[in-house]
C-alpha positions as CSV (number, residue, x, y, z in Angstrom):
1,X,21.9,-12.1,9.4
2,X,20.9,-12.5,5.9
3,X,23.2,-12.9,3.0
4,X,23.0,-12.3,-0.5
5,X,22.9,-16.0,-1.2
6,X,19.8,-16.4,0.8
7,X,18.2,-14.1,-1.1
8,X,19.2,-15.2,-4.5
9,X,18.0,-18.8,-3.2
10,X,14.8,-18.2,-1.5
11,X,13.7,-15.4,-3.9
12,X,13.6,-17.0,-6.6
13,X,12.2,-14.2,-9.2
14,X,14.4,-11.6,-7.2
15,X,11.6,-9.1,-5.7
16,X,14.2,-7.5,-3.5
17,X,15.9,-6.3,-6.8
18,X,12.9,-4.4,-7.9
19,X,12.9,-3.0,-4.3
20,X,16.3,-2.0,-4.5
21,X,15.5,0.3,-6.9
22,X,12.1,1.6,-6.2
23,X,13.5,4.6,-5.9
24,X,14.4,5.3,-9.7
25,X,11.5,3.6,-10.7
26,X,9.2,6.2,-8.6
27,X,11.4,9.2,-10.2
28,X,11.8,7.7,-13.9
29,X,7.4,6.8,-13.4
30,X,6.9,10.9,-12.4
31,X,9.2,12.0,-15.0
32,X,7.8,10.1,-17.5
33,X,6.0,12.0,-20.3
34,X,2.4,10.7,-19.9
35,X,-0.5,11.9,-21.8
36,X,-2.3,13.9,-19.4
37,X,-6.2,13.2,-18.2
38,X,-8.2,16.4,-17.1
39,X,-11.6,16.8,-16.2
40,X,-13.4,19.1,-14.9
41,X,-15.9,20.0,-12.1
42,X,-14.9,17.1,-10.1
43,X,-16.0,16.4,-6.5
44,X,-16.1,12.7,-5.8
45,X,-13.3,10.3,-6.4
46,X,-13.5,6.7,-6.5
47,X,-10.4,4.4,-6.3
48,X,-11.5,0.6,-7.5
49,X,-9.4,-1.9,-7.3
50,X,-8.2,-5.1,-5.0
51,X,-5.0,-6.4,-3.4
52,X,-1.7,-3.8,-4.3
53,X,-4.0,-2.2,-6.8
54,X,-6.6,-1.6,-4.1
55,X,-3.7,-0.4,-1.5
56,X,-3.0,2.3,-4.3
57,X,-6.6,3.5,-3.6
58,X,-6.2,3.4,-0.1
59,X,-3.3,5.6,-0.4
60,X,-4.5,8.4,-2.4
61,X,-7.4,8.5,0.2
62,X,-5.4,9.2,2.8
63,X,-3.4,11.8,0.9
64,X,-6.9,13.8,0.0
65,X,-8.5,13.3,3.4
66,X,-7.6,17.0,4.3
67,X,-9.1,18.1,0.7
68,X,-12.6,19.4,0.0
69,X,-13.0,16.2,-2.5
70,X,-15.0,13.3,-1.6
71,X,-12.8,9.7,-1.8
72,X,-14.2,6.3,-2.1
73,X,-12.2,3.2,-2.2
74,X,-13.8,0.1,-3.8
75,X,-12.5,-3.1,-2.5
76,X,-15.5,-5.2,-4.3
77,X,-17.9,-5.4,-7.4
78,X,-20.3,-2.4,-6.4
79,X,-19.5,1.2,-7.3
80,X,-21.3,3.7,-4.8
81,X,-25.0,4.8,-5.7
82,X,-23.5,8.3,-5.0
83,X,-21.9,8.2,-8.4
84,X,-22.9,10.6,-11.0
85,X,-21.7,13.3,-13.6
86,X,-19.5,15.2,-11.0
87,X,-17.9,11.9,-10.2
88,X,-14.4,10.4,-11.7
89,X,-14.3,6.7,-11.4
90,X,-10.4,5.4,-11.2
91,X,-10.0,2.0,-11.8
92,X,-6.9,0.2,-11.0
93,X,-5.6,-3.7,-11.6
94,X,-1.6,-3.7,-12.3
95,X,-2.6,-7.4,-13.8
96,X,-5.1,-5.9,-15.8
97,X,-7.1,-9.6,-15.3
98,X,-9.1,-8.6,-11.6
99,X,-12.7,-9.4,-12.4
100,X,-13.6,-7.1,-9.6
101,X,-12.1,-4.7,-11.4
102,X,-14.0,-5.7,-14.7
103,X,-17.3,-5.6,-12.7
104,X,-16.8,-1.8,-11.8
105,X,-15.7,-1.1,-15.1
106,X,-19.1,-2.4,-16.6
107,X,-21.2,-0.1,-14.3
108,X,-19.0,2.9,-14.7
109,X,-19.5,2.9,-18.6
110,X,-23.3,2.8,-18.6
111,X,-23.4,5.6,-15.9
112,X,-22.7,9.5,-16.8
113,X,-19.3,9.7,-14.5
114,X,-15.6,10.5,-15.7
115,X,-13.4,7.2,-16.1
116,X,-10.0,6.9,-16.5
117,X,-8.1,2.7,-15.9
118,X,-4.7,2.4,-15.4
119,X,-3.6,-1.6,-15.4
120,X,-0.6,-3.2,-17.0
121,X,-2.5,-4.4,-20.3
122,X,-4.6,-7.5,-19.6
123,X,-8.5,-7.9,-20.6
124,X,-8.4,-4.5,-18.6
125,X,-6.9,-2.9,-21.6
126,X,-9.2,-4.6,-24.4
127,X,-12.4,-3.4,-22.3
128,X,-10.9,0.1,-22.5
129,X,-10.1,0.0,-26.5
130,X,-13.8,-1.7,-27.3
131,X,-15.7,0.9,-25.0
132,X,-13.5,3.7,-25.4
133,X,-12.3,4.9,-22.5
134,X,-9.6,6.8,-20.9
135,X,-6.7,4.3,-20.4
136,X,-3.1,4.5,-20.0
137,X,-1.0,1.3,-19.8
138,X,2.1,0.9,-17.0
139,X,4.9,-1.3,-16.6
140,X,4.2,-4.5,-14.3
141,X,7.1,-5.3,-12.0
142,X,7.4,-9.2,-11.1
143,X,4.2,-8.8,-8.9
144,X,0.9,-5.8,-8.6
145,X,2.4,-5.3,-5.1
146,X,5.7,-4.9,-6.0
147,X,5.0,-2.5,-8.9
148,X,2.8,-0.4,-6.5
149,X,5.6,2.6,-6.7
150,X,5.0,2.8,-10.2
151,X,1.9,3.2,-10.7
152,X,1.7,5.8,-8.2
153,X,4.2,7.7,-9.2
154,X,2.9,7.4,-13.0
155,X,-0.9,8.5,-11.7
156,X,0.4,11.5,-9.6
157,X,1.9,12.7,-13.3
158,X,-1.5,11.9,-15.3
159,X,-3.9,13.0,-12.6
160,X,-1.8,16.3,-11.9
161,X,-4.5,18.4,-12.6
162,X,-7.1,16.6,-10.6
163,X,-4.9,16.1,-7.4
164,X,-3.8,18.9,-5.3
165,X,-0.3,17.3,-4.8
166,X,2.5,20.1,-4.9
167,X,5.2,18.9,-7.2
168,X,7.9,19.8,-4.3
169,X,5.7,17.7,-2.1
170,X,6.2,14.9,-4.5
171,X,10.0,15.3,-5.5
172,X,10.4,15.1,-1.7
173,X,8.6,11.6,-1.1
174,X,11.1,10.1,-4.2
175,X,14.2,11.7,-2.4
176,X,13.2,10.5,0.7
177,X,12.8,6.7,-0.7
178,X,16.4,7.4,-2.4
179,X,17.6,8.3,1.1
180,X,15.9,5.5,2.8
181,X,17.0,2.8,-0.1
182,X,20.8,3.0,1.5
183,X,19.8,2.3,4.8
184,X,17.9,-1.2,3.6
185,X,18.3,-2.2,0.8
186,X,20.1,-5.4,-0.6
187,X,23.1,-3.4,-0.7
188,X,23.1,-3.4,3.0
189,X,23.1,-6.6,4.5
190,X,24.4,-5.4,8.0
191,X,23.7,-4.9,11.3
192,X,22.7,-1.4,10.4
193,X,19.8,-2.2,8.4
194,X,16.6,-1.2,10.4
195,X,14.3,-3.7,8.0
196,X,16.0,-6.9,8.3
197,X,16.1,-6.0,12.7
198,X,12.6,-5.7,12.9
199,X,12.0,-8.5,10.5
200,X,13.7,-10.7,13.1
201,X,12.3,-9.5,15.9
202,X,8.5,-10.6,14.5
203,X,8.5,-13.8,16.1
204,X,4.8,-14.0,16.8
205,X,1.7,-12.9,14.7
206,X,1.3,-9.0,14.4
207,X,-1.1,-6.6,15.7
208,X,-0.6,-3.3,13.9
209,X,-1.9,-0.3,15.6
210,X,-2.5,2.9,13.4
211,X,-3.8,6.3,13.7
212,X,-6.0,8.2,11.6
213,X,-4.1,8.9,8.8
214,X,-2.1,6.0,8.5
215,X,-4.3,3.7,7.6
216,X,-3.1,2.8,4.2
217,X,0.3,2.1,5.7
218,X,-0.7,-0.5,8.5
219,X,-3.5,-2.2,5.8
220,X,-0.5,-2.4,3.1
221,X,2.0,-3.8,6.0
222,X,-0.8,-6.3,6.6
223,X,-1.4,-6.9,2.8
224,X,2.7,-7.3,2.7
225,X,2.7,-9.8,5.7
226,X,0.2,-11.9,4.5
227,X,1.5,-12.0,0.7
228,X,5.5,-12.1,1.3
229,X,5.7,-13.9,4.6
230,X,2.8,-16.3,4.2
231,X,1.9,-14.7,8.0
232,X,-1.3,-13.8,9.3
233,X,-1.7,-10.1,10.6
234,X,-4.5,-8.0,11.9
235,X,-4.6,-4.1,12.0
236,X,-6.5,-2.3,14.5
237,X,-6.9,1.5,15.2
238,X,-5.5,2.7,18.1
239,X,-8.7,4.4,19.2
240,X,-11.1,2.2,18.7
241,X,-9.2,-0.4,19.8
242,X,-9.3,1.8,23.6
243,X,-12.9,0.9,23.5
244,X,-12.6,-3.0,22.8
245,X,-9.4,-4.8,21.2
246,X,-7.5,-4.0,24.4
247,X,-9.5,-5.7,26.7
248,X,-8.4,-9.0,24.3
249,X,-4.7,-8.7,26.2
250,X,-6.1,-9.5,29.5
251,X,-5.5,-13.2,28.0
252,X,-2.1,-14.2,27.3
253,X,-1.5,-14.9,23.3
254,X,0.7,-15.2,20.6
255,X,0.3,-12.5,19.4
256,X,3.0,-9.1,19.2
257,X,1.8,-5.5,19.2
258,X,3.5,-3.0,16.3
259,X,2.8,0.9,17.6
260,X,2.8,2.6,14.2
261,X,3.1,6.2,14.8
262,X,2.7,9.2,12.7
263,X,5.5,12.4,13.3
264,X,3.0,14.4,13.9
265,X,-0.1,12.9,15.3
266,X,-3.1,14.6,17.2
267,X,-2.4,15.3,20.2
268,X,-4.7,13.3,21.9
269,X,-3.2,10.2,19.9
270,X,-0.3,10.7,21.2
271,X,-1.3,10.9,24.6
272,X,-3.1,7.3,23.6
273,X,0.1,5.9,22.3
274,X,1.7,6.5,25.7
275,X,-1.6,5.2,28.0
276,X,-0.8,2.0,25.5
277,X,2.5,1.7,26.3
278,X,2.4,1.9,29.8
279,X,-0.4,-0.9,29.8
280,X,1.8,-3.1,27.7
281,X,4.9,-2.7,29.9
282,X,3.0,-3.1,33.2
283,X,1.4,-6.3,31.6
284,X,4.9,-7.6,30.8
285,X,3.5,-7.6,26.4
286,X,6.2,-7.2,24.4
287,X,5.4,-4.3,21.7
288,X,7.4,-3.2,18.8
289,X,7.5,0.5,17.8
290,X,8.0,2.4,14.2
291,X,7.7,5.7,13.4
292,X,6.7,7.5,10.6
293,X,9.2,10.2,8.9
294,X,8.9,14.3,9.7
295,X,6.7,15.3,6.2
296,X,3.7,15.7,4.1
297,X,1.2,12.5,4.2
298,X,2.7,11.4,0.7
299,X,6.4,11.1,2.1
300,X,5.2,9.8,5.4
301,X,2.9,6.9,3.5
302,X,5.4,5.8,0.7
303,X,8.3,5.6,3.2
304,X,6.8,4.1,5.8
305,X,5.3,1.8,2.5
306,X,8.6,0.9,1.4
307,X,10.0,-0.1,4.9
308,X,7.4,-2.2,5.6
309,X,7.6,-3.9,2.6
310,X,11.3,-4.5,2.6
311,X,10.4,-5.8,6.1
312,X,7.8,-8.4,5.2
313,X,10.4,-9.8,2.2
314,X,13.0,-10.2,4.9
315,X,10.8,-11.9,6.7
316,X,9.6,-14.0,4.3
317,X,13.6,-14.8,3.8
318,X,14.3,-15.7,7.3
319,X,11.3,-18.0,7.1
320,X,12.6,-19.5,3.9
321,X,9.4,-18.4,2.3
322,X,9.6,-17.6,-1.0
323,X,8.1,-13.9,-1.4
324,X,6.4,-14.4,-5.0
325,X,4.1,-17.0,-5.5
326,X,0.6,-16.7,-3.7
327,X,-0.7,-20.3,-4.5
328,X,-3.8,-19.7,-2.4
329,X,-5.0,-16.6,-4.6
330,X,-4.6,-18.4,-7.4
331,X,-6.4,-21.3,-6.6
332,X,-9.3,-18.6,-5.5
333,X,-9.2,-17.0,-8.9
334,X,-9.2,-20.4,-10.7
335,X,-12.1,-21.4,-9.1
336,X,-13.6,-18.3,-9.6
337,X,-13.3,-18.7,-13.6
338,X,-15.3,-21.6,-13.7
């Protein structure tokens, strides 16, 4: 089991601490008194941005899929042709330094569309003051991925008028993170805590399965993996992997297969989730199972966000990886500024 110890020795800028309270960061983000953006006549969204910025697009997509608005999420340097004077362009980099951010930015300003940037200050911010447009600056918390909760909570508060998110809907999703914070948090190094089990039963590289809807969550989870853990990961859908990734477990491989499941998923899924767990069992594959919480897409997304999180630091932990530094992005970026 882990110990406080390990953490305080193999985390060496302490991201579990900001974890541990993610919840009164979301609620003190929501409650904060923002200056509000409004626009009007809006039917086409675009989220820009990369890494845990970009996973902040992914989510808001998901939470607007059942809305007559039209998302986009930009992971790259290209905004869509589709773009135009009905259109708000958001564009997010918590460093406020992503030059793919920077690139979208540049097209947006020359183009008759809505823009509003959020970042944590950066060359983001200058662009913003020197070409006047719609910014708002928010708190950075040791790492983009680990501030993700704040900026989302922040831009639910400033883009009220523009997303058709109740208020209950979102007071629920920060309670639910409050209850969930007890159950795996630092404070509860025990046998009991559901993140640092799984974490130990990841023993091979992940498969993540997702349904429709989840997306965000299994991409993030793969994201978290990757950036915590130093681990690769792959994410599939569950239906389209029926008609190709499963054939790939008729060789044997190192590989583990994580069922993520929505409450309430089509029915059909469902019946998919239990054709794939039969063929798992009668091939003798080990799978792993989480499911996501009874709610509305935000709560479902942002808890199934922070337990998969919390997971990938545990991991990282009982790899005796340290959870911050990503050398290898980095070195990408420095070679890209030359």
């Amino acid at each position: 089991m882990i110990t406080k110890s390990d953490l305080e020795t193999i985390d060496k800028s302490e991201m579990y601490k900001i974890y541990d309270i993610w919840p009164e960061i979301a609620k003190k983000s929501y409650e904060f008194e923002w200056e509000l953006f409004k626009c009007q006549e809006i039917d086409h969204i675009v989220f820009a941005g990369m890494g845990g910025s970009g996973s902040i697009g992914d989510i808001f997509s998901s939470i607007l899929s059942k809305t007559k608005l039209h998302v986009s999420v930009v992971k790259g340097y290209v905004l869509p042709k589709t773009v135009d004077k009905n259109s708000l362009v958001i564009v997010t980099s918590v460093s406020g330094n992503t030059i793919e951010a920077l690139s979208i930015l540049n097209q947006a300003k020359n183009l008759d569309c809505n823009i509003i940037v959020f970042s944590s200050g950066g060359k983001i911010e200058k662009f913003c003051e020197s070409n006047n447009i719609e910014y708002r600056k928010i708190k950075q918390f040791v790492s983009p991925r680990a501030s993700t909760v704040s900026f989302i909570y922040s831009m639910l508060k400033i883009l009220k008028s523009i997303l058709p998110i109740d208020k209950i809907e979102i007071i629920e999703s920060i309670e639910n993170l409050e209850k969930l914070s007890f159950q795996i948090s630092s404070n509860n190094l025990t046998d009991s805590n559901q993140a640092i089990k799984f974490a130990q039963e990841i023993l091979d590289t992940p498969l993540i399965y997702y349904p429709w809807g989840l997306q965000a969550a299994a991409i993030r989870f793969k994201n978290s993996l990757q950036e915590n853990a130093k681990m690769h990961a792959i994410v599939e859908d569950v239906v389209e992997a029926s008609h190709n990734g499963i054939v790939a477990w008729e060789n044997k491989s190192k590989i583990i297969p994580i069922l993520l499941q929505g409450y309430d998923d089509n029915t059909k899924t469902k019946e998919r989730w239990e054709i794939f767990k039969i063929y798992f069992e009668n091939s003798k594959i080990n799978y792993k199972e989480i499911k996501s919480i009874k709610g509305g897409i935000l709560s479902k997304l942002i808890h199934l966000m922070y337990l998969l999180d919390y997971i990938s630091i545990y991991k990282a932990v009982l790899s005796k990886t340290d959870p911050t530094p990503v050398k290898s992005i980095d070195f990408i970026k420095s070679r890209l500024g030359k």
